[in-house]
Each structure stands twice: as C-alpha cells, then as structure tokens.
N, C-alpha and C positions, 0 to 999 in steps of 0.2 A: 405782851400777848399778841399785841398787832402785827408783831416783827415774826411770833412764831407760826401765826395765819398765814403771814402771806411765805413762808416756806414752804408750807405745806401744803399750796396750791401752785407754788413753784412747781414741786415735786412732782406732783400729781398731773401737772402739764407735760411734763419730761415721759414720764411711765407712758400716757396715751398717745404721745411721738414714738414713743419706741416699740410699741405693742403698734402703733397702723401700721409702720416699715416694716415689723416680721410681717404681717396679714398680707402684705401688697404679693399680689399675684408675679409669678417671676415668666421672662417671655420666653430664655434660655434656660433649661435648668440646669446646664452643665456651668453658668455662671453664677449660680448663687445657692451654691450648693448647702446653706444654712436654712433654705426654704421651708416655711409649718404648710406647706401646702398638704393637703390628704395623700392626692396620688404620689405626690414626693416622697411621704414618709414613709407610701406602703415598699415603693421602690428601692428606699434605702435599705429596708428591713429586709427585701427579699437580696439585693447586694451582699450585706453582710451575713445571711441566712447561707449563700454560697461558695462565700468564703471561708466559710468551716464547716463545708459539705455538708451541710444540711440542705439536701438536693430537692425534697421531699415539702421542705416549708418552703423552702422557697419558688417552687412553682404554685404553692398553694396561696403564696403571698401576692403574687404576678398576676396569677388566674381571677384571684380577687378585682387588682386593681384592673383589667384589663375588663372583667364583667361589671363595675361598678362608674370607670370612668370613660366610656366611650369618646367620648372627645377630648380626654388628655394627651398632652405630647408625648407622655411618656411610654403611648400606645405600641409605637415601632421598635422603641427599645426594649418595650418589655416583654413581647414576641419575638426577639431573636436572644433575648436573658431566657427566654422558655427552652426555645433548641439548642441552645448552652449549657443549660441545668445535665440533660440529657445526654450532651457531648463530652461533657466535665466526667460524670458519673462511669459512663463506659460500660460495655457487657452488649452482647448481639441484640437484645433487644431495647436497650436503653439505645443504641446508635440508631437503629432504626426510628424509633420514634423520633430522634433529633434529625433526620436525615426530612420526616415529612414536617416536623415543625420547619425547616429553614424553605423546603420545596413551600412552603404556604407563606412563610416570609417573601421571598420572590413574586410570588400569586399578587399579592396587596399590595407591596411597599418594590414595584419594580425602578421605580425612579431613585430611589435612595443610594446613596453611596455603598451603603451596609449592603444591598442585593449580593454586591460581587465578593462581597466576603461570606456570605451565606453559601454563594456557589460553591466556591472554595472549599468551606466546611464539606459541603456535599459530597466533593469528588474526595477530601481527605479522609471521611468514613469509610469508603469504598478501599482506600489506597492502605489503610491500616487493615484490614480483612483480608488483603491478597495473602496467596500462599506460594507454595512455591512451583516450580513452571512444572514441573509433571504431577499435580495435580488439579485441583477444580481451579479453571482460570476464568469463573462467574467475574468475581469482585476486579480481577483486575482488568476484564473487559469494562465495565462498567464505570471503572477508575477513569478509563481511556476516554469515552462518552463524557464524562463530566468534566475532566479537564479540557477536554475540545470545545465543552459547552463555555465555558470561564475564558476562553481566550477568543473563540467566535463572537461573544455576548458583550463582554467587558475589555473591548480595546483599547481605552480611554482611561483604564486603572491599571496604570505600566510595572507599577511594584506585585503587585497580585498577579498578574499575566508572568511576568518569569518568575517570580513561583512555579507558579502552572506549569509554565515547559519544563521548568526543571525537573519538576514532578512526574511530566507524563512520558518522558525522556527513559525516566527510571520503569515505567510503565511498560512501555512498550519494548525495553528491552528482556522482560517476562515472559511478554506475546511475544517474540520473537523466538526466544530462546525453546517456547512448544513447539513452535511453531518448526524449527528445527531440527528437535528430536525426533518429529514424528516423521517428516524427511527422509534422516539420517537412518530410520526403523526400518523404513519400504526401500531406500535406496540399499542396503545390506543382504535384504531380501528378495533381491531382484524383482521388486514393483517397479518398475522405472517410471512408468508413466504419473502412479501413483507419489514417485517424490518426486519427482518432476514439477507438477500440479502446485505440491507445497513449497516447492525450494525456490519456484518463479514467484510465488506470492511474496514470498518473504523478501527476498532481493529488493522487488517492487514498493515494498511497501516500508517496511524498515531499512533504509540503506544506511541508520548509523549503528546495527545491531556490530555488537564487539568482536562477534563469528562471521560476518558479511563473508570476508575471504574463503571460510571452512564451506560455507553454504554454496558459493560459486562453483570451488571446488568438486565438491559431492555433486553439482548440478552437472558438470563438464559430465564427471566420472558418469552418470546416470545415461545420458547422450552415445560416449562410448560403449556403454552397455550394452544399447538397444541394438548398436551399429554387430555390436557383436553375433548378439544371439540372430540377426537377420540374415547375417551371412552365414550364420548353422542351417538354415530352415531351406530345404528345397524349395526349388521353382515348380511349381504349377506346370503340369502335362493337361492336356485335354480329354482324355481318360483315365480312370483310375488315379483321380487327386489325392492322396495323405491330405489325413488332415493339418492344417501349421503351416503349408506352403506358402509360396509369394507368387504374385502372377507375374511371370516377366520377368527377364534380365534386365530390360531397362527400366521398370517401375522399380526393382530394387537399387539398383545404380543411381537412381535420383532420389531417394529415401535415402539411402545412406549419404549420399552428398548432402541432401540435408538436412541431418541430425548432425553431420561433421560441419558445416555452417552455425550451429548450434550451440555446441559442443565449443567448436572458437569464439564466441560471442563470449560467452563464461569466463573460460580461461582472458581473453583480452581483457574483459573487464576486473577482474581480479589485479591485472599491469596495470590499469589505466587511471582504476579510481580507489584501488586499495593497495599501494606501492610499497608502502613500510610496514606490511603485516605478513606473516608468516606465510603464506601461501606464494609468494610471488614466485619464486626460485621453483616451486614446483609445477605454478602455471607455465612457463618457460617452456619447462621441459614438454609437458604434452606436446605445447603447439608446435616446437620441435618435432616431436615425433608423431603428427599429425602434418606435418611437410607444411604450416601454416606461419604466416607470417608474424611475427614479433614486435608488438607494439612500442612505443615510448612516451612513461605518462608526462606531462607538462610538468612546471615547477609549482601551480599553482595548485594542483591535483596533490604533489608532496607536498607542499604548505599544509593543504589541509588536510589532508589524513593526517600528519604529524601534532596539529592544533588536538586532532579527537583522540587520536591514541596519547599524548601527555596527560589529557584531561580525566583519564580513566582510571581509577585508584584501584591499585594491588591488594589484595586482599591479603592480612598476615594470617599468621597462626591461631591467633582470636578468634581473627574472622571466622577460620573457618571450621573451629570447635565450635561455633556458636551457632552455624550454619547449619549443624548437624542436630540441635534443641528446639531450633526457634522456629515457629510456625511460617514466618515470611520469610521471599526470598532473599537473595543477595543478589542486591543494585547495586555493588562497587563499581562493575565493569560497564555501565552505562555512563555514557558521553557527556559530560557537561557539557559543549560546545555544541554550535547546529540548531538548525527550524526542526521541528518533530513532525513528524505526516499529520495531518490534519485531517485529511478527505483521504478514503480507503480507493484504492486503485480497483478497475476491474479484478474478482477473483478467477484466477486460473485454475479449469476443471482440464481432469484428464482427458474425459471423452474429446473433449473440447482440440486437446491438442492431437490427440490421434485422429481425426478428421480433418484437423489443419493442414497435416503432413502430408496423406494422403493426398489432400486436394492440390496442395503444390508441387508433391513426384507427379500426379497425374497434367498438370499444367494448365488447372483451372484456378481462376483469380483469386486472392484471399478473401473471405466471407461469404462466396457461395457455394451452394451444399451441389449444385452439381446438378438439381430432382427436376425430371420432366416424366410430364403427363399424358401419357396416350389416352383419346378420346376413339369410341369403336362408335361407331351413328348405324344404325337400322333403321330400313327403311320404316317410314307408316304406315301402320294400318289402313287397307281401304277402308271404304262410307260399311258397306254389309259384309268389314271381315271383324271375328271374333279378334279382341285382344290377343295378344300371345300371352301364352302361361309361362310362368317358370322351371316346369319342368318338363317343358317342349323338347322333342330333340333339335339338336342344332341343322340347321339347314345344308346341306349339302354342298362338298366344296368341289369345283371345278377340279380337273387332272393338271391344267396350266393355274398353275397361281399368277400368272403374268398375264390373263388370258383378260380381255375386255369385255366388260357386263354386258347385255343386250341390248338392242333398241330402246326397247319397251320402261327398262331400269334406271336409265342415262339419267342421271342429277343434272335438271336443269341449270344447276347453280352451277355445274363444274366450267371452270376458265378452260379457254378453247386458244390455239395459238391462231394468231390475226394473220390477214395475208399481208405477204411484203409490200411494205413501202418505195414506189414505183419513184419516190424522189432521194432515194439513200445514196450515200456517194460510193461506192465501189469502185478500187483501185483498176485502174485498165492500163493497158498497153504493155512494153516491155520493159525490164526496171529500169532504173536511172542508171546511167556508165557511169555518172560523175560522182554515184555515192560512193564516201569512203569504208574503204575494210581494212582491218588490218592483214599485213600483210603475211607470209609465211614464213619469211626469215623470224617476223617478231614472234609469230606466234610458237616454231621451236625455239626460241630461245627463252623466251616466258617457261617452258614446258621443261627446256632444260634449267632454269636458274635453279640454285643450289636454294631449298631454304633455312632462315636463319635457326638455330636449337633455340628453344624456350630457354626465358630466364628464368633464373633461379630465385625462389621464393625466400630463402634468407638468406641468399647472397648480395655480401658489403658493395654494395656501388661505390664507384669512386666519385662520381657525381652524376646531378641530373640529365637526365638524356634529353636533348635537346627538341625531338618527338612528343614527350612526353606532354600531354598538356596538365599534370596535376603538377608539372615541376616546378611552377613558381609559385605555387602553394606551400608545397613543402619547401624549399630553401626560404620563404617567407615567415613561417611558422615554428623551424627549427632551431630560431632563439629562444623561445619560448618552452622547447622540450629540457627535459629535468635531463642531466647524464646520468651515466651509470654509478662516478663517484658520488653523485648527490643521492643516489637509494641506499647505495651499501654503506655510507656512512650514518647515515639514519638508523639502518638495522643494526647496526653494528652497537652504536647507543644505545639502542633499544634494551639488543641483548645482553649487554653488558649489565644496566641496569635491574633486569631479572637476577642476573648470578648473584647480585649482591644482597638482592632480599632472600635468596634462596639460603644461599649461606648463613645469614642475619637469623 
C-alpha cells in the first residue's frame, strides 16, 4: 500500500513538471512551436485557416488576436498574415485592400526585416494589374514607383532588391514601348516636333528599351522631316508676308544646320551605343547621305549591347497566341542585364524645343528667352496740375523724332558728357620709321597663295595629320574601338539565330 502511495505521488510530481514547461511563456515563437500560449493558438488557427483558403476565418482569427493581445509578439506577424489573407485571395478589390494593409505594415513596423517584403508585395500587386502598352498604363506607372521605392528604401536586402530590378526592368519596358507608339503616331503624321518631344524622352529615359535603335531612328527621320518641310516654306518679304514663311535666308540656313546637327546626334547614337541591333546599317547610310561623319563604337559599347540583346527572350508561338487572350503585356523582350532608371530625366516638351532652336539659328545662348522690356517714363504731374486720365489724347509729337526736349523739360537726372581730360596721353608727332609692316612682295603673295580644298568628311586618312591636335587622342584611343568584323559578326549571329526559331 506504501509502495503504491508513493507511485502515485511519484506521478503526480511528473504531470505538474510537465504541465509548468507547456505554461512557461516561449520568448521565440518560431522556436517552440508546441506553445498553449492564447495568442499562439489563435495564430496557429488563423495559419492553418489560410491554408485551405479559408481567407475569411482567418483574418477574423488574426483581428481577434491582434485586438485582444496588444503586446503580443505575434502582433507583426499577424498584421502582415492580414495583407496576405488578402493577397492570397485575389480580385481588384481584395489586392487593394492588401496593398493598404502592407502600406500600414511599413507605417508601424518600419524597422522590421518583413517592411522590405511588404514593399515588395506592394509594387507586385501593381505589376500583376498592368495591361498591355496601348492601353491604361495607371498600374504599370505605379509598378514603376514602388519598385523604385524597394530599392531606394531597402538597399541593405540584396535578394529583394534584384527582384526589384528585375521586376521593374520588365516595367519600364511597358512605359517604354507607349511611350513609343505614341512617337511612332506623330512621327507618321508629320508632328515632328510632337514626336520629337516623346522620342527624346524615351531615349533619355529608358536606354535599355528592346526598340532603343527604332526609336533613334524615327527621332533622325523626324529632324529630316522638319529640315524638309522648311525648305518648302518661303522666306519672308517685308510686304505682303504668306503666311508659313521664314524670316531670312540665313535664319533658315542655321535652323536647318541645326536640326542636321540633331539629326546626326541620333543616327550616331544608334553606331555608338546600339551596334548589334537592327538599325545600324541604316544609321550609316543617312549620315552618308547627310555628308556627316561615321562614328566607331568601342569594344566595350559591343560587349554590352551584346550582354542585353543575349539576355532577351524570343518569344515563340505560345507566347504569342497567348498574347493575344491575356490581359498583361509581354516582357519577354525586356533586358535582364543593366541598372533600371531610377530618377526620371527632365521631360522633353515640344514648345520647349521649337524655342530652343530658334534661340540658337538666331545666336542667343541656350536658356534664354531672348525678352526685354521697354520702360516709357512720363513726366510728373506739377503741385496744381490735374492727374492725367486715361483717355487723354496723346500729346503731340515733334516733326524731328531726333529733335532735343526743351530747356524747361531737361531730366535733371540725364548723364552729360564731361569735359576732356587735359592729362590724356594723345599720340603726337610723326609715326615711327622703325615700325614694322609687312611688306608688298609678302602681301601679293599671301593674296595670291593657292588655298588648300576642304577635307573630306568621310574620307579614309591614311594617318594622323600632324596639325592636327585631336591626333593623339585618336591614334591613342583607337585600340579600344570595336572593327567592323567585330559588328558584323555579332549581327550575323544574331540573325542567324532568329531564322532558326523562325523556322522551329
């Protein structure tokens, strides 16, 4: 009987060790995931409530714990299990609501590692609602914004950050691509200045868009356009103006020189930093036929254009049946490789550049408008004369407009020229014999020297000219330029590998 007493307070010691270790408060709770604590349990419940979509308990399980245990740990996690439920579920107005639960996650819990995952969330609800590039490009602006926000905010979470680019990579080659068409719209239609506007933005802004080269292109072609229709428009007479004329043969002679300055900026750019893309072979030719000189890009320029066009995925026959159903666009041909713009470049407005031009055929500095102010000053009223009215006649004007006010009118204020200075040095006597001149043999023969003809703008040198002071720039630098077997054999791959998926 003794022997079965003391068993049973054996026991009984055993139960009340093992029921205090469940009780004991856990400080981790991802370490002791057997925990009877309250908020634990409601946690687990709302867990497994989500894991068989039951979206509905389980925020109502969360919202509980989350109003019942204010100072549980489980508080952080169970405010971003809230914008989860939400995210899981899906439909326009279930994302939204998860988009402000995580913007409120951010709000309180910014210090938290989970923040940059929150962001994340953010910009990927945005990035699953884009559409496609000619229609509402709301969502995938706003894509753009939040991925910028996750990589300016969270530089110190390197796996989430390229996410991010990757992400906004695909992003902005969306914005791009309207950005494009709309371009491509006004440049067809002879707005020039109007794709002008967008085709400098876009260049600017997305330099890894998959059309870069197309977009140069169209921007060259837009330039020759303008060059064109300016040389249809009369010059300006001084009576009987048409309207559409130009003032001047040499205000249009410096307009067209620079829109053809313009014009070669484009097409160069197209050789220089997009070498292995379709366009080149036709930049070529313009500048050719724009008598302009023929750039050569480095080997480092083909390095990378070659890095971003490999990186770019073909889209098959799938793709592009599915293309034609699916609400969002197709990111195949955006760049895995490359920094994504970050910070938007000044936007380029039209007006903007037709005033630019002007201001530089006329030969005033870039950024000023040119605008001066004539001030007219009337005299004052004497002590006993009425105010003048406004609808006074004007006062009577002299027969000499050159003619000099009276006595009586002379502006005090006006500056008077001084009398000369009686200690000035004034050259006297007869000149110096001993100065030299040139003499008259030198001067016909100056007069007759033959002069030398212009070089020729894409004529091969054989080498540097010794005159020259950019010569040893260039023979310095010309290790460094890419040859012509290194483009064409690029392209040549390129296009090779098109015919096979064509055929495929």
């Amino acid at each position: 009987m003794l022997r079965r007493s003391s068993f049973i307070a054996l026991f009984g010691i055993l139960l009340l060790i093992t029921a205090a270790c469940s009780n004991k408060k856990s400080v981790n709770p991802l370490a002791n995931v057997g925990s009877k604590q309250p908020d634990k349990v409601l946690f687990d419940k709302a867990m497994d409530a989500m894991k068989h979509n039951r979206f509905d308990v389980a925020r109502m399980t969360l919202q509980t714990l989350i109003n019942t245990y204010p100072d549980s740990e489980f508080i952080a996690r169970a405010k971003l299990a809230v914008g989860d439920s939400w995210y899981a579920e899906g439909g326009t107005a279930s994302l939204a609501q998860a988009e402000q639960e995580y913007h409120d996650f951010e709000t309180f819990f910014p210090n938290m590692p989970e923040a940059a995952e929150a962001q994340l969330k953010i910009a990927n609800i945005q990035y699953q609602q884009m559409e496609k590039s000619d229609r509402d490009y709301t969502h995938a602006k706003r894509a753009e914004d939040e991925y910028r926000n996750l990589i300016m905010q969270y530089p110190d979470n390197p796996k989430l950050v390229k996410e991010g680019k990757r992400r906004l990579l695909e992003v902005q080659e969306v914005l791009a691509d309207r950005e494009f068409n709309i371009g491509k719209f006004y440049s067809l239609r002879q707005s020039y200045p109007a794709s002008i506007a967008r085709l400098q933005t876009l260049v600017e802004k997305y330099p890894l868009y998959s059309r870069a080269d197309e977009a140069l292109f169209f921007l060259g072609q837009d330039y020759e356009g303008q060059i064109a229709q300016l040389r249809a428009r009369p010059v300006c007479k001084a009576f009987n103006t048409p309207p559409g004329c130009v003032g001047g043969e040499t205000t249009k002679a410096k307009i067209i020189d620079e829109w053809t300055k313009q014009a070669t900026a484009a097409y160069s750019q197209i050789i220089t930093r997009y070498p292995l893309m379709e366009r080149g072979d036709d930049a070529k030719k313009r500048l050719a036929a724009l008598h302009q000189p023929i750039p050569r890009p480095t080997k480092a320029a083909v390095a990378q254009n070659r890095a971003e066009e490999d990186s770019r995925r073909e889209a098959n026959t799938l793709d592009r049946l599915m293309g034609v159903v699916k609400k969002g666009p197709d990111v195949a041909q955006a760049s895995k490789v490359g920094e994504p713009t970050l910070v938007d470049p000044t936007p380029v407005s039209a007006n903007q550049l037709a005033g630019e031009t002007m201001r530089r055929a006329l030969g005033a500095p870039a950024g000023e408008h040119g605008v001066s102010l004539e001030t007219v000053k009337s005299g004052a009223p004497g002590p006993n004369e009425p105010a003048p009215r406004s609808d006074a006649p004007p006062p009577p004007t002299s027969a000499d407009p050159f003619a000099r006010p009276a006595a009586s009118t002379v502006d005090p204020n006006e500056l008077k020229p001084t009398a000369p200075d009686p200690n000035e040095l004034k050259p006297s006597g007869p000149p110096d014999p001993n100065e030299l001149k040139p003499s008259a043999d030198i001067q016909s023969a100056a007069s007759n020297a033959a002069v030398p003809p212009p070089v020729q703008v894409n004529e091969i040198q054989s080498g540097p000219s010794p005159s020259d002071p950019n010569a040893a720039v260039s023979s310095s630098s010309s290790s460094s330029l890419a040859s012509d077997q290194d483009v064409s054999s690029s392209k040549k791959k390129k296009k090779t590998g098109l015919k096979k998926i064509i055929s495929f």
